[in-house]
RODO-2510 file (C-alpha; in nm, 4 decimals, decimal comma):
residues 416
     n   res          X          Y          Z
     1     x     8,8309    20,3085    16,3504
     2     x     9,0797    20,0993    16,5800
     3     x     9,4108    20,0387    16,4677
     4     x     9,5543    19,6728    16,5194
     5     x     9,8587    19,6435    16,7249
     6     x    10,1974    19,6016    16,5400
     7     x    10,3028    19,1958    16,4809
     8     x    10,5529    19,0986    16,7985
     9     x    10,9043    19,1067    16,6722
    10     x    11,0690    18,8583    16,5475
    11     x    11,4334    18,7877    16,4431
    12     x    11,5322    18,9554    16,1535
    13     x    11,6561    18,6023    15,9534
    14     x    11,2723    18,5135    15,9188
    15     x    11,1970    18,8161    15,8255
    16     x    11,4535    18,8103    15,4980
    17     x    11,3662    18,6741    15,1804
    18     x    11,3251    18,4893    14,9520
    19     x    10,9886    18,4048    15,1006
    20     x    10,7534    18,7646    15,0828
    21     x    10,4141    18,7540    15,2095
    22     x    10,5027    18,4732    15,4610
    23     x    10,4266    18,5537    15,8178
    24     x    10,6227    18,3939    16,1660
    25     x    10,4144    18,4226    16,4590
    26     x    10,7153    18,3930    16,7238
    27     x    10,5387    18,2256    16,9768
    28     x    10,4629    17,9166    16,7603
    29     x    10,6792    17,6917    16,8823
    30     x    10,7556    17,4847    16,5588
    31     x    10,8266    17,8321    16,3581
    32     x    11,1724    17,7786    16,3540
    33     x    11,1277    17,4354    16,2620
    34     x    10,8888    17,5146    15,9572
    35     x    11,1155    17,8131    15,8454
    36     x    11,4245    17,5540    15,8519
    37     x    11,2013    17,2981    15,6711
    38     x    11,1187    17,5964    15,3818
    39     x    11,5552    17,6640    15,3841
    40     x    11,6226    17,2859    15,2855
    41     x    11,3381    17,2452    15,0351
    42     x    11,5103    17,5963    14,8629
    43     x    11,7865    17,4046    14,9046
    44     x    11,7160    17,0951    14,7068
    45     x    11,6208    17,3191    14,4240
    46     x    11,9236    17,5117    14,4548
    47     x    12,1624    17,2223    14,3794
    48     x    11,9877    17,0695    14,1594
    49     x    11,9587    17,3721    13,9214
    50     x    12,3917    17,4769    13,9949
    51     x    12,1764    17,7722    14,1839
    52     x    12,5145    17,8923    14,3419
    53     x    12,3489    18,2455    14,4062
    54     x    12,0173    18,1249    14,5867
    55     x    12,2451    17,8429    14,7800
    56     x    12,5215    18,1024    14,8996
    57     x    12,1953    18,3113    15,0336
    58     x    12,0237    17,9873    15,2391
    59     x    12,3663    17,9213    15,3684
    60     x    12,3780    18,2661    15,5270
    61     x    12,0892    18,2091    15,6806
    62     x    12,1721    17,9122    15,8362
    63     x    11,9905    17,5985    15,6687
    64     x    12,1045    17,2933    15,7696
    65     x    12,3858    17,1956    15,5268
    66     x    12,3857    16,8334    15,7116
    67     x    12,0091    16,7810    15,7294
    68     x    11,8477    16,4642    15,5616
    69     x    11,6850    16,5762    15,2514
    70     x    11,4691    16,3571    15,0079
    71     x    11,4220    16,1124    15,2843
    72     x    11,8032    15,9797    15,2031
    73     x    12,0409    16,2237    15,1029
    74     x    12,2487    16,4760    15,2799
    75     x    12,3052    16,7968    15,0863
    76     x    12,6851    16,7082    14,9785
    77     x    12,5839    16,3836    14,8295
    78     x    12,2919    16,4589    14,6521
    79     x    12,5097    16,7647    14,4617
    80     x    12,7814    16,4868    14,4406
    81     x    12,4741    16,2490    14,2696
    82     x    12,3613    16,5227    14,0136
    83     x    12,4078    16,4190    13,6638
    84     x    12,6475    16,6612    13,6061
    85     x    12,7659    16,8028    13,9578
    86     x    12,8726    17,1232    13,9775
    87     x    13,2163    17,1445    14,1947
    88     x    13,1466    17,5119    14,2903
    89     x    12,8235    17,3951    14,4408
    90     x    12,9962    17,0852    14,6095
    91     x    13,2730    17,3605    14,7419
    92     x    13,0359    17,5984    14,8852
    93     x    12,8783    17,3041    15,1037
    94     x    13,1705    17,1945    15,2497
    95     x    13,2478    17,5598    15,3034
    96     x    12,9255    17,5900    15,4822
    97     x    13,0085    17,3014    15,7459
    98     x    12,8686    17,0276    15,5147
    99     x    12,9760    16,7120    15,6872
   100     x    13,2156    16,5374    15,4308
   101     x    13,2280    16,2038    15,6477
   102     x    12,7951    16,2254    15,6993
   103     x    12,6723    15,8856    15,4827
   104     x    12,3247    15,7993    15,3637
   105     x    12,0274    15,6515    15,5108
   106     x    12,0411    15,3970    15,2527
   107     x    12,1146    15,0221    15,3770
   108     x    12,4563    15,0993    15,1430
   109     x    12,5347    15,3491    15,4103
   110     x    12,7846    15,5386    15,1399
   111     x    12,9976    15,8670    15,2299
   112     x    13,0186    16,1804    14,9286
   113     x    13,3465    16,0319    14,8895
   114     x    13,2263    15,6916    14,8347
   115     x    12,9964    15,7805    14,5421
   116     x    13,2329    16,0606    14,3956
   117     x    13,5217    15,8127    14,3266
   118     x    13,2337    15,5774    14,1512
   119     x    13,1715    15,8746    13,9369
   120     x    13,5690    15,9109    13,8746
   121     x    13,5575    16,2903    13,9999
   122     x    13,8704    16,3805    14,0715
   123     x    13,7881    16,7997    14,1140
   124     x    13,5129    16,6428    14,3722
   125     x    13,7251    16,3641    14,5379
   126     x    14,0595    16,6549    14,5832
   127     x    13,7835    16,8901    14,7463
   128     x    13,6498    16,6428    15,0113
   129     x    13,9705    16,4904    15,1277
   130     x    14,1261    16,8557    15,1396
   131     x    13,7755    16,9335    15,3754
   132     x    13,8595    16,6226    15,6030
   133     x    13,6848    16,3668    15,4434
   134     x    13,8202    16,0262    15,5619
   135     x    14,0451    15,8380    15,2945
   136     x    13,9967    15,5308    15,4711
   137     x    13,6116    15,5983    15,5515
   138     x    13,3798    15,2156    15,5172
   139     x    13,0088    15,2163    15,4010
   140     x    12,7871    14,9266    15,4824
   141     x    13,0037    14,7055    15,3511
   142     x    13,3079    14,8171    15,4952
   143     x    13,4318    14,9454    15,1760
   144     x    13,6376    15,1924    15,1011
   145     x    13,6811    15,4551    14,8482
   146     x    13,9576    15,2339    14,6824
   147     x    13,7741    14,9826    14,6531
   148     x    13,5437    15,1405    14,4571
   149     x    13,8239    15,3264    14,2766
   150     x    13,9286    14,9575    14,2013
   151     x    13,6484    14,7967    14,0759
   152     x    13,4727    15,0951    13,8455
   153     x    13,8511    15,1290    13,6850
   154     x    13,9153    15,4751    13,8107
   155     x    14,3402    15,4421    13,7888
   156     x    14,4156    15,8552    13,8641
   157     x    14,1849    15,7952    14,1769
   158     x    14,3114    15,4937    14,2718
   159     x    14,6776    15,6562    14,2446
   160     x    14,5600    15,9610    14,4426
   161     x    14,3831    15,7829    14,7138
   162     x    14,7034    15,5559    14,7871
   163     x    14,9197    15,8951    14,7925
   164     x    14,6864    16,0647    15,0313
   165     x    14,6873    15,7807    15,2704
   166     x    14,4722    15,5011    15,1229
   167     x    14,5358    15,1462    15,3135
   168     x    14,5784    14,8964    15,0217
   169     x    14,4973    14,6110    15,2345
   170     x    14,2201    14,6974    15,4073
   171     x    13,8982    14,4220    15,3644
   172     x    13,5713    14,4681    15,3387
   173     x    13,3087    14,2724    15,5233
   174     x    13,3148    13,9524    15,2895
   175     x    13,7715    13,9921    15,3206
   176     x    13,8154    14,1590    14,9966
   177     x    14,0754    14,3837    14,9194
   178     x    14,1188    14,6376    14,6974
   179     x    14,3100    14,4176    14,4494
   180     x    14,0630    14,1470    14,4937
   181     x    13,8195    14,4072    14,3586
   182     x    14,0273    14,5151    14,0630
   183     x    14,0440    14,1968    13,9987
   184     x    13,7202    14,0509    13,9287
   185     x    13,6025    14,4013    13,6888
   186     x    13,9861    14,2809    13,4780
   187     x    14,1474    14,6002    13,5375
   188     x    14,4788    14,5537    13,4913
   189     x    14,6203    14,8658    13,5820
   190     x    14,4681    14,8971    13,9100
   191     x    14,5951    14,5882    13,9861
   192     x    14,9300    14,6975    13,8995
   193     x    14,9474    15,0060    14,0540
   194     x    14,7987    14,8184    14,3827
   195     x    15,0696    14,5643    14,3702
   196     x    15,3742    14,8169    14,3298
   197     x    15,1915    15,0372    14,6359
   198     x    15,2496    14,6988    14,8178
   199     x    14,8837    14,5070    14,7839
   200     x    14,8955    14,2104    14,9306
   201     x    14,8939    13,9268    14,5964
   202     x    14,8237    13,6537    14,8134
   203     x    14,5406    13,8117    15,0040
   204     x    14,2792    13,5843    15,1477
   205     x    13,9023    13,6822    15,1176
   206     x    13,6447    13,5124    15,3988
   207     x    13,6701    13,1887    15,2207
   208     x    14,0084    13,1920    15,1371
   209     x    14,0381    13,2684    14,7888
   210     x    14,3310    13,5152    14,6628
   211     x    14,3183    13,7501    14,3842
   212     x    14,4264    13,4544    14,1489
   213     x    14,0910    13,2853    14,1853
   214     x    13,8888    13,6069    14,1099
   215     x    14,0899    13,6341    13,7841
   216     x    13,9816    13,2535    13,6780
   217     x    13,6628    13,3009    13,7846
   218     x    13,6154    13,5664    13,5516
   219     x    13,8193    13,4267    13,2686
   220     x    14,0739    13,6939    13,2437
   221     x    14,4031    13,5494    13,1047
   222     x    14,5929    13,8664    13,0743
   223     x    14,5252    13,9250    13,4736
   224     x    14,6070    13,5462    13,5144
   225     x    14,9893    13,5334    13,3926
   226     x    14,9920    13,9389    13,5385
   227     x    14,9831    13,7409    13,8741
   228     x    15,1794    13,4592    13,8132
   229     x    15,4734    13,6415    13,6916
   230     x    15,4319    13,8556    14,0291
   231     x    15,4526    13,5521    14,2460
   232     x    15,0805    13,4620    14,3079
   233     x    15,0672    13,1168    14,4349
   234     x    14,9175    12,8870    14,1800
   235     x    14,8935    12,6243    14,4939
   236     x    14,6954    12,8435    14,7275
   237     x    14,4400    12,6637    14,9201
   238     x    14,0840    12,8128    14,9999
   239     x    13,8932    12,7481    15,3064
   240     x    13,7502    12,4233    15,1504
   241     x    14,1206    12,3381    15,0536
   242     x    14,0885    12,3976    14,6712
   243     x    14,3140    12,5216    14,4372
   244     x    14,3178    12,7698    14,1999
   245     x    14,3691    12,4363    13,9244
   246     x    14,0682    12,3006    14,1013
   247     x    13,8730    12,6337    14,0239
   248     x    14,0034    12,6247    13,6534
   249     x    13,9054    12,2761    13,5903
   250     x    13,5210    12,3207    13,6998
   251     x    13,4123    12,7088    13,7843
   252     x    13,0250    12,5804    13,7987
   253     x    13,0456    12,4863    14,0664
   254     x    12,7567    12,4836    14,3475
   255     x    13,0209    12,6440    14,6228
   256     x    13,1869    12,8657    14,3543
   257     x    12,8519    12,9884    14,2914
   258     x    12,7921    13,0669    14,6560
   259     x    13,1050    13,2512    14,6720
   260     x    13,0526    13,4543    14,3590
   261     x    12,6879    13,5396    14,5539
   262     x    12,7986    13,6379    14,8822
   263     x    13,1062    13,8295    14,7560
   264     x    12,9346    14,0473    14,5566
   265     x    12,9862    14,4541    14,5049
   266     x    12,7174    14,5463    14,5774
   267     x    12,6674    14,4999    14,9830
   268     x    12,2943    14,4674    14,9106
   269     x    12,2742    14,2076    14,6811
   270     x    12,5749    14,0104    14,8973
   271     x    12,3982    14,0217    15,1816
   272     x    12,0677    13,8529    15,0188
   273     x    12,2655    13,6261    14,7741
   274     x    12,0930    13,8280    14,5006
   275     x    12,2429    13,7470    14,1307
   276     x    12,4949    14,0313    14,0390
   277     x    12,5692    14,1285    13,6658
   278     x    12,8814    13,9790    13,7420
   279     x    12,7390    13,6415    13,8250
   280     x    12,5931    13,6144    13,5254
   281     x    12,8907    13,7216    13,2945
   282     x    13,0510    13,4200    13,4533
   283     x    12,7479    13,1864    13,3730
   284     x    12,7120    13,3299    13,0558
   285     x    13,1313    13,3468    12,9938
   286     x    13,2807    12,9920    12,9215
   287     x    13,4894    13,0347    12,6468
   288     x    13,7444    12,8367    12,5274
   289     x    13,9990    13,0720    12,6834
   290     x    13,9936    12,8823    13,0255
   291     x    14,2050    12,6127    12,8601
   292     x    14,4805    12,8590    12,8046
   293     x    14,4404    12,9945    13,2080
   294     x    14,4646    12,6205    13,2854
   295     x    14,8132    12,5759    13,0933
   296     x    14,9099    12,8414    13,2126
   297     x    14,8857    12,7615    13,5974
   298     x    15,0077    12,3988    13,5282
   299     x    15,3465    12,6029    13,3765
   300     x    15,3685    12,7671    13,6559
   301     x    15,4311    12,4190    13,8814
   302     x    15,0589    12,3454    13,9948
   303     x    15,0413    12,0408    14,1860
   304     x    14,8459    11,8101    13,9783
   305     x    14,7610    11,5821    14,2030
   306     x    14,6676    11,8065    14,5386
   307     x    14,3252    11,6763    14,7007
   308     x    14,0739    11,9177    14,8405
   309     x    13,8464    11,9423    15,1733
   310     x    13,6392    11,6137    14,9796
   311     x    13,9272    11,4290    14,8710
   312     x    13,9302    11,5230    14,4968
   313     x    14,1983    11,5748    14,2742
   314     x    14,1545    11,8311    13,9575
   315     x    14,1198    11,5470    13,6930
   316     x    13,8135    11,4245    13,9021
   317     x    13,6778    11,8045    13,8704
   318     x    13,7402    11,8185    13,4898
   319     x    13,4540    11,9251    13,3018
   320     x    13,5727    11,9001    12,9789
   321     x    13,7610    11,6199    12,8075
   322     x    14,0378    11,8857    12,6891
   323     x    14,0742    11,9749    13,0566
   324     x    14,1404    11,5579    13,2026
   325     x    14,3625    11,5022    12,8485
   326     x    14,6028    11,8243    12,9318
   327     x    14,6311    11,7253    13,3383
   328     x    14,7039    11,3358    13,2176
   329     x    14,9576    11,4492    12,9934
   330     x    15,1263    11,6980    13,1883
   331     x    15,1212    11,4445    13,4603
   332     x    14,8214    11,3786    13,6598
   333     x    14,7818    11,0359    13,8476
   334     x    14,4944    10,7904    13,6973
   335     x    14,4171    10,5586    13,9659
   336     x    14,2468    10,2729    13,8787
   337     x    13,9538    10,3264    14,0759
   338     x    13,9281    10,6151    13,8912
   339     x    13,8090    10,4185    13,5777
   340     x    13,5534    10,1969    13,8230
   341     x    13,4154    10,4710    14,0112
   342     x    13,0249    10,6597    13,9021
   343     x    13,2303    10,9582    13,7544
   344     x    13,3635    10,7293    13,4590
   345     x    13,0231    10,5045    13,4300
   346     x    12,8786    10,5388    13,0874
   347     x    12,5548    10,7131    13,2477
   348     x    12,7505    11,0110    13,4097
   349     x    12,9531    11,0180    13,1045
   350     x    12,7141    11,1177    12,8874
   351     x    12,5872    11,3782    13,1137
   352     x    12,9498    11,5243    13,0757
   353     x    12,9767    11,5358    12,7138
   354     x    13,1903    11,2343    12,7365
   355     x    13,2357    10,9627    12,4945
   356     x    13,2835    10,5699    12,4993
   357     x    13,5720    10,6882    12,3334
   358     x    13,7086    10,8981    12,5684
   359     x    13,6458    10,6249    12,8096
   360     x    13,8698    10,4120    12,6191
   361     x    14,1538    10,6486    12,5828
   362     x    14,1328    10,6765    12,9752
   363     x    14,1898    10,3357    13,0031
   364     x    14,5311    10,3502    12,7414
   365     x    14,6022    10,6453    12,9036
   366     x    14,5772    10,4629    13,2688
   367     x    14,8302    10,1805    13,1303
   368     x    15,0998    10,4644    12,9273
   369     x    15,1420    10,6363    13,2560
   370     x    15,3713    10,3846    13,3923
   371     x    15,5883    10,3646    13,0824
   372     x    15,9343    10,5290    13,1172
   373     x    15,9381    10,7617    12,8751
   374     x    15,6009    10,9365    13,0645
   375     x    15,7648    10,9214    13,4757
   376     x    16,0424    11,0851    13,3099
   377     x    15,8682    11,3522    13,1686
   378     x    15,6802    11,3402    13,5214
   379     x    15,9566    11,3702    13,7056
   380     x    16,1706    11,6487    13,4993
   381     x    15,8401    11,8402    13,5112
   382     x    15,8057    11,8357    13,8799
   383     x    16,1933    11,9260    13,9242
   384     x    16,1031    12,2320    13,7208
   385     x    15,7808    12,3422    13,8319
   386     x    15,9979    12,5364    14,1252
   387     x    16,1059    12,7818    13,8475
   388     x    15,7365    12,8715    13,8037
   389     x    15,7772    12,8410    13,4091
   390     x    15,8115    12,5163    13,3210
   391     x    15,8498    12,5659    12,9491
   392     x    16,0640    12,8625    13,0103
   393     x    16,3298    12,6305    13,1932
   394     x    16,2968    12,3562    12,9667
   395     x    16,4853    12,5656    12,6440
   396     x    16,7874    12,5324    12,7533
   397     x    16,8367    12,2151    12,8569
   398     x    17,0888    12,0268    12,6025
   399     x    16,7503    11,8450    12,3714
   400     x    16,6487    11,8214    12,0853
   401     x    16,3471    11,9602    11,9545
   402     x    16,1020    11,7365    11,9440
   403     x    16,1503    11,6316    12,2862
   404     x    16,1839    11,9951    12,4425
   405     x    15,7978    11,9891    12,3126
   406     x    15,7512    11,6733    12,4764
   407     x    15,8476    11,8261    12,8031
   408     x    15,6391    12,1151    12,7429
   409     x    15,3645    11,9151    12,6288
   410     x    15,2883    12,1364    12,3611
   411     x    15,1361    11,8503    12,1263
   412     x    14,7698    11,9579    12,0463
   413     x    14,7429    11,6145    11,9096
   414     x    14,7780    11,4862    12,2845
   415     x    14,4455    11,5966    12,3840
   416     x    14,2489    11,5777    12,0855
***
């Protein structure tokens, strides 16, 4: 009986384990190929069990540490996206040439270090940038890892990211900042730490709202006077020439909508105008709170009577009788066209919530304005509004009482 010739030699990695009983025929072209194919899928299961022992073995024989794996993922970011991610795992990759900078397939195009700071892992976040990961490194969106430090509230990344090179200005693809970010989740002290690493306040997104319009979009009043007292402009006008009072006075609005929509976190959702949770937090959100973010931008010298791209003034914007009562007393111009025009007609009054009353009142009101007693408050109020806290620089000014609280207008009964 015939004995069959030995197998042609092949190299000895195919011929290691941990796959027995598997035969290479060398001249098959795709063998290398399959036997890579049979590393990676070892591979998935290595990470995703903290397999440090079986992964340090498929490194050494040369799988792919940068190939695509579940149709998506590169090895470093699908350890990074385990539910518990094992930093010894996460090491060993980037010790094994694992591309730190190498994003997704997704259409969110995100980098390892992109989805570690959502996570808040600092261990991870250390290890990447100390393997050359890019600080400064965009996904899809043009996003960086601060801005995601900034808007899921991750303050020791934010800090660490700014120290290790971090651009605090840099936009995404909608002109949003970090700060801008911070701003709309209301964390406070992101935005602070952004602001003292020299964050632009003032910084203008694609349609030119600043980080003030964010925080009265999403009714945060702490964030509000936060910016004020840091110099944000209360009298910065957006692309369509609105105000941050104009934004106060009526947020549901079909072009604040659209803005909300194509600004957006996520870069998916932007980019199809898809509703965010955020969106509707703000629809759902109108508490009586916005009356004290209005107040509070009129102390800070608001010009009452600024027009916008259309030609209105806040008071026409008003969507709530509070909101007209506050801007008439604090100073706001009622023209008399005002009280002719379809806003004031008993029809679109009703739609409003308005009354026949409050209809009346606007007419009193329209007539008081001219009295003396109401330019001078006008006028002393405009005088201070450069000090950016009107009631601040109205205490102590040689008055009594009663009339201090006249200047201040701090009469609830005045816009009952």
């Amino acid at each position: 009986m015939s004995v069959p010739p030995p197998a042609p030699p092949i190299s000895d990695k195919l011929l290691l384990p941990p796959f027995p009983g598997v035969v290479y025929d060398e001249d098959d072209p795709f063998a290398e190929k399959r036997f890579q194919k049979e590393l990676q899928f070892r591979m998935v299961g290595a990470i995703e069990r903290n397999d440090l022992k079986l992964l340090t073995f498929l490194t050494n024989q040369d799988v792919d540490t940068n190939a695509t794996i579940l149709f998506v993922k590169t090895p470093l970011i699908h350890a990074i996206d385990q539910e518990e991610p094992d930093i010894h795992i996460i090491r060993h990759l980037l010790t094994s040439q694992a591309d730190p900078n190498q994003s997704d397939t997704t259409p969110w195009k995100q980098r390892p270090i992109h989805l570690a700071v959502a996570k808040g892992l600092f261990e991870v976040v250390r290890s990447l940038l100390s393997h050359g990961s890019d600080v400064n490194g965009k996904d899809a969106g043009e996003m960086t890892a601060l801005h995601y430090a900034a808007r899921f509230g991750h303050d020791r990344l934010a800090l660490y990211l700014i120290e290790n090179g971090a651009d605090v200005n840099t936009r995404d693809n909608c002109g949003r900042s970090a700060i801008h970010r911070a701003v709309e989740e209301r964390h406070l002290n992101i935005v602070k730490i952004l602001l003292e690493a020299d964050a632009s306040i003032n910084e203008e997104d694609n349609f030119g709202w600043t980080p003030i319009f964010h925080a009265i979009m999403w009714n945060d009043v702490d964030v509000v006077r936060f910016l004020i007292s840091c110099g944000a402009s209360v009298n910065h006008k957006s692309k369509l020439m609105n105000t941050p009072l104009h934004t106060v006075v009526c947020r549901i609005r079909r072009e604040n909508s659209v803005i909300v929509l194509q600004t957006c976190f996520d870069f998916y959702k932007r980019s199809r105008r898809i509703p965010s949770e955020e969106f509707k937090f703000i629809l759902q959100n109108r508490r009586d709170t916005y009356f004290e973010i209005l107040k509070d931008i009129i102390n800070a010298g608001a010009d009452l009577d600024v027009k916008n791209a259309s030609g209105e003034r806040p008071i026409h914007l008003s969507e709530k009788e509070i909101f007209t009562k506050y801007l008439v007393q604090a100073g706001a111009t009622i023209n008399l066209d005002m009280l002719l025009k379809d806003i004031f007609d008993p029809g679109q009054i009703t739609l409003t919530g308005r009354t026949e009353q409050f209809r009346k009142w606007m007419i009193i009101e329209y007539q008081q304005q001219f009295s003396l007693i109401r330019q001078a408050r006008k006028c002393i109020r405009s005088c201070l509004a450069m000090t950016r806290n009107i009631a601040h620089a109205v205490e102590p000014l040689p008055l009594p009482p009663a009339l201090k609280a006249y200047l201040k207008v701090d009469d609830p009964a005045e816009c009952v």
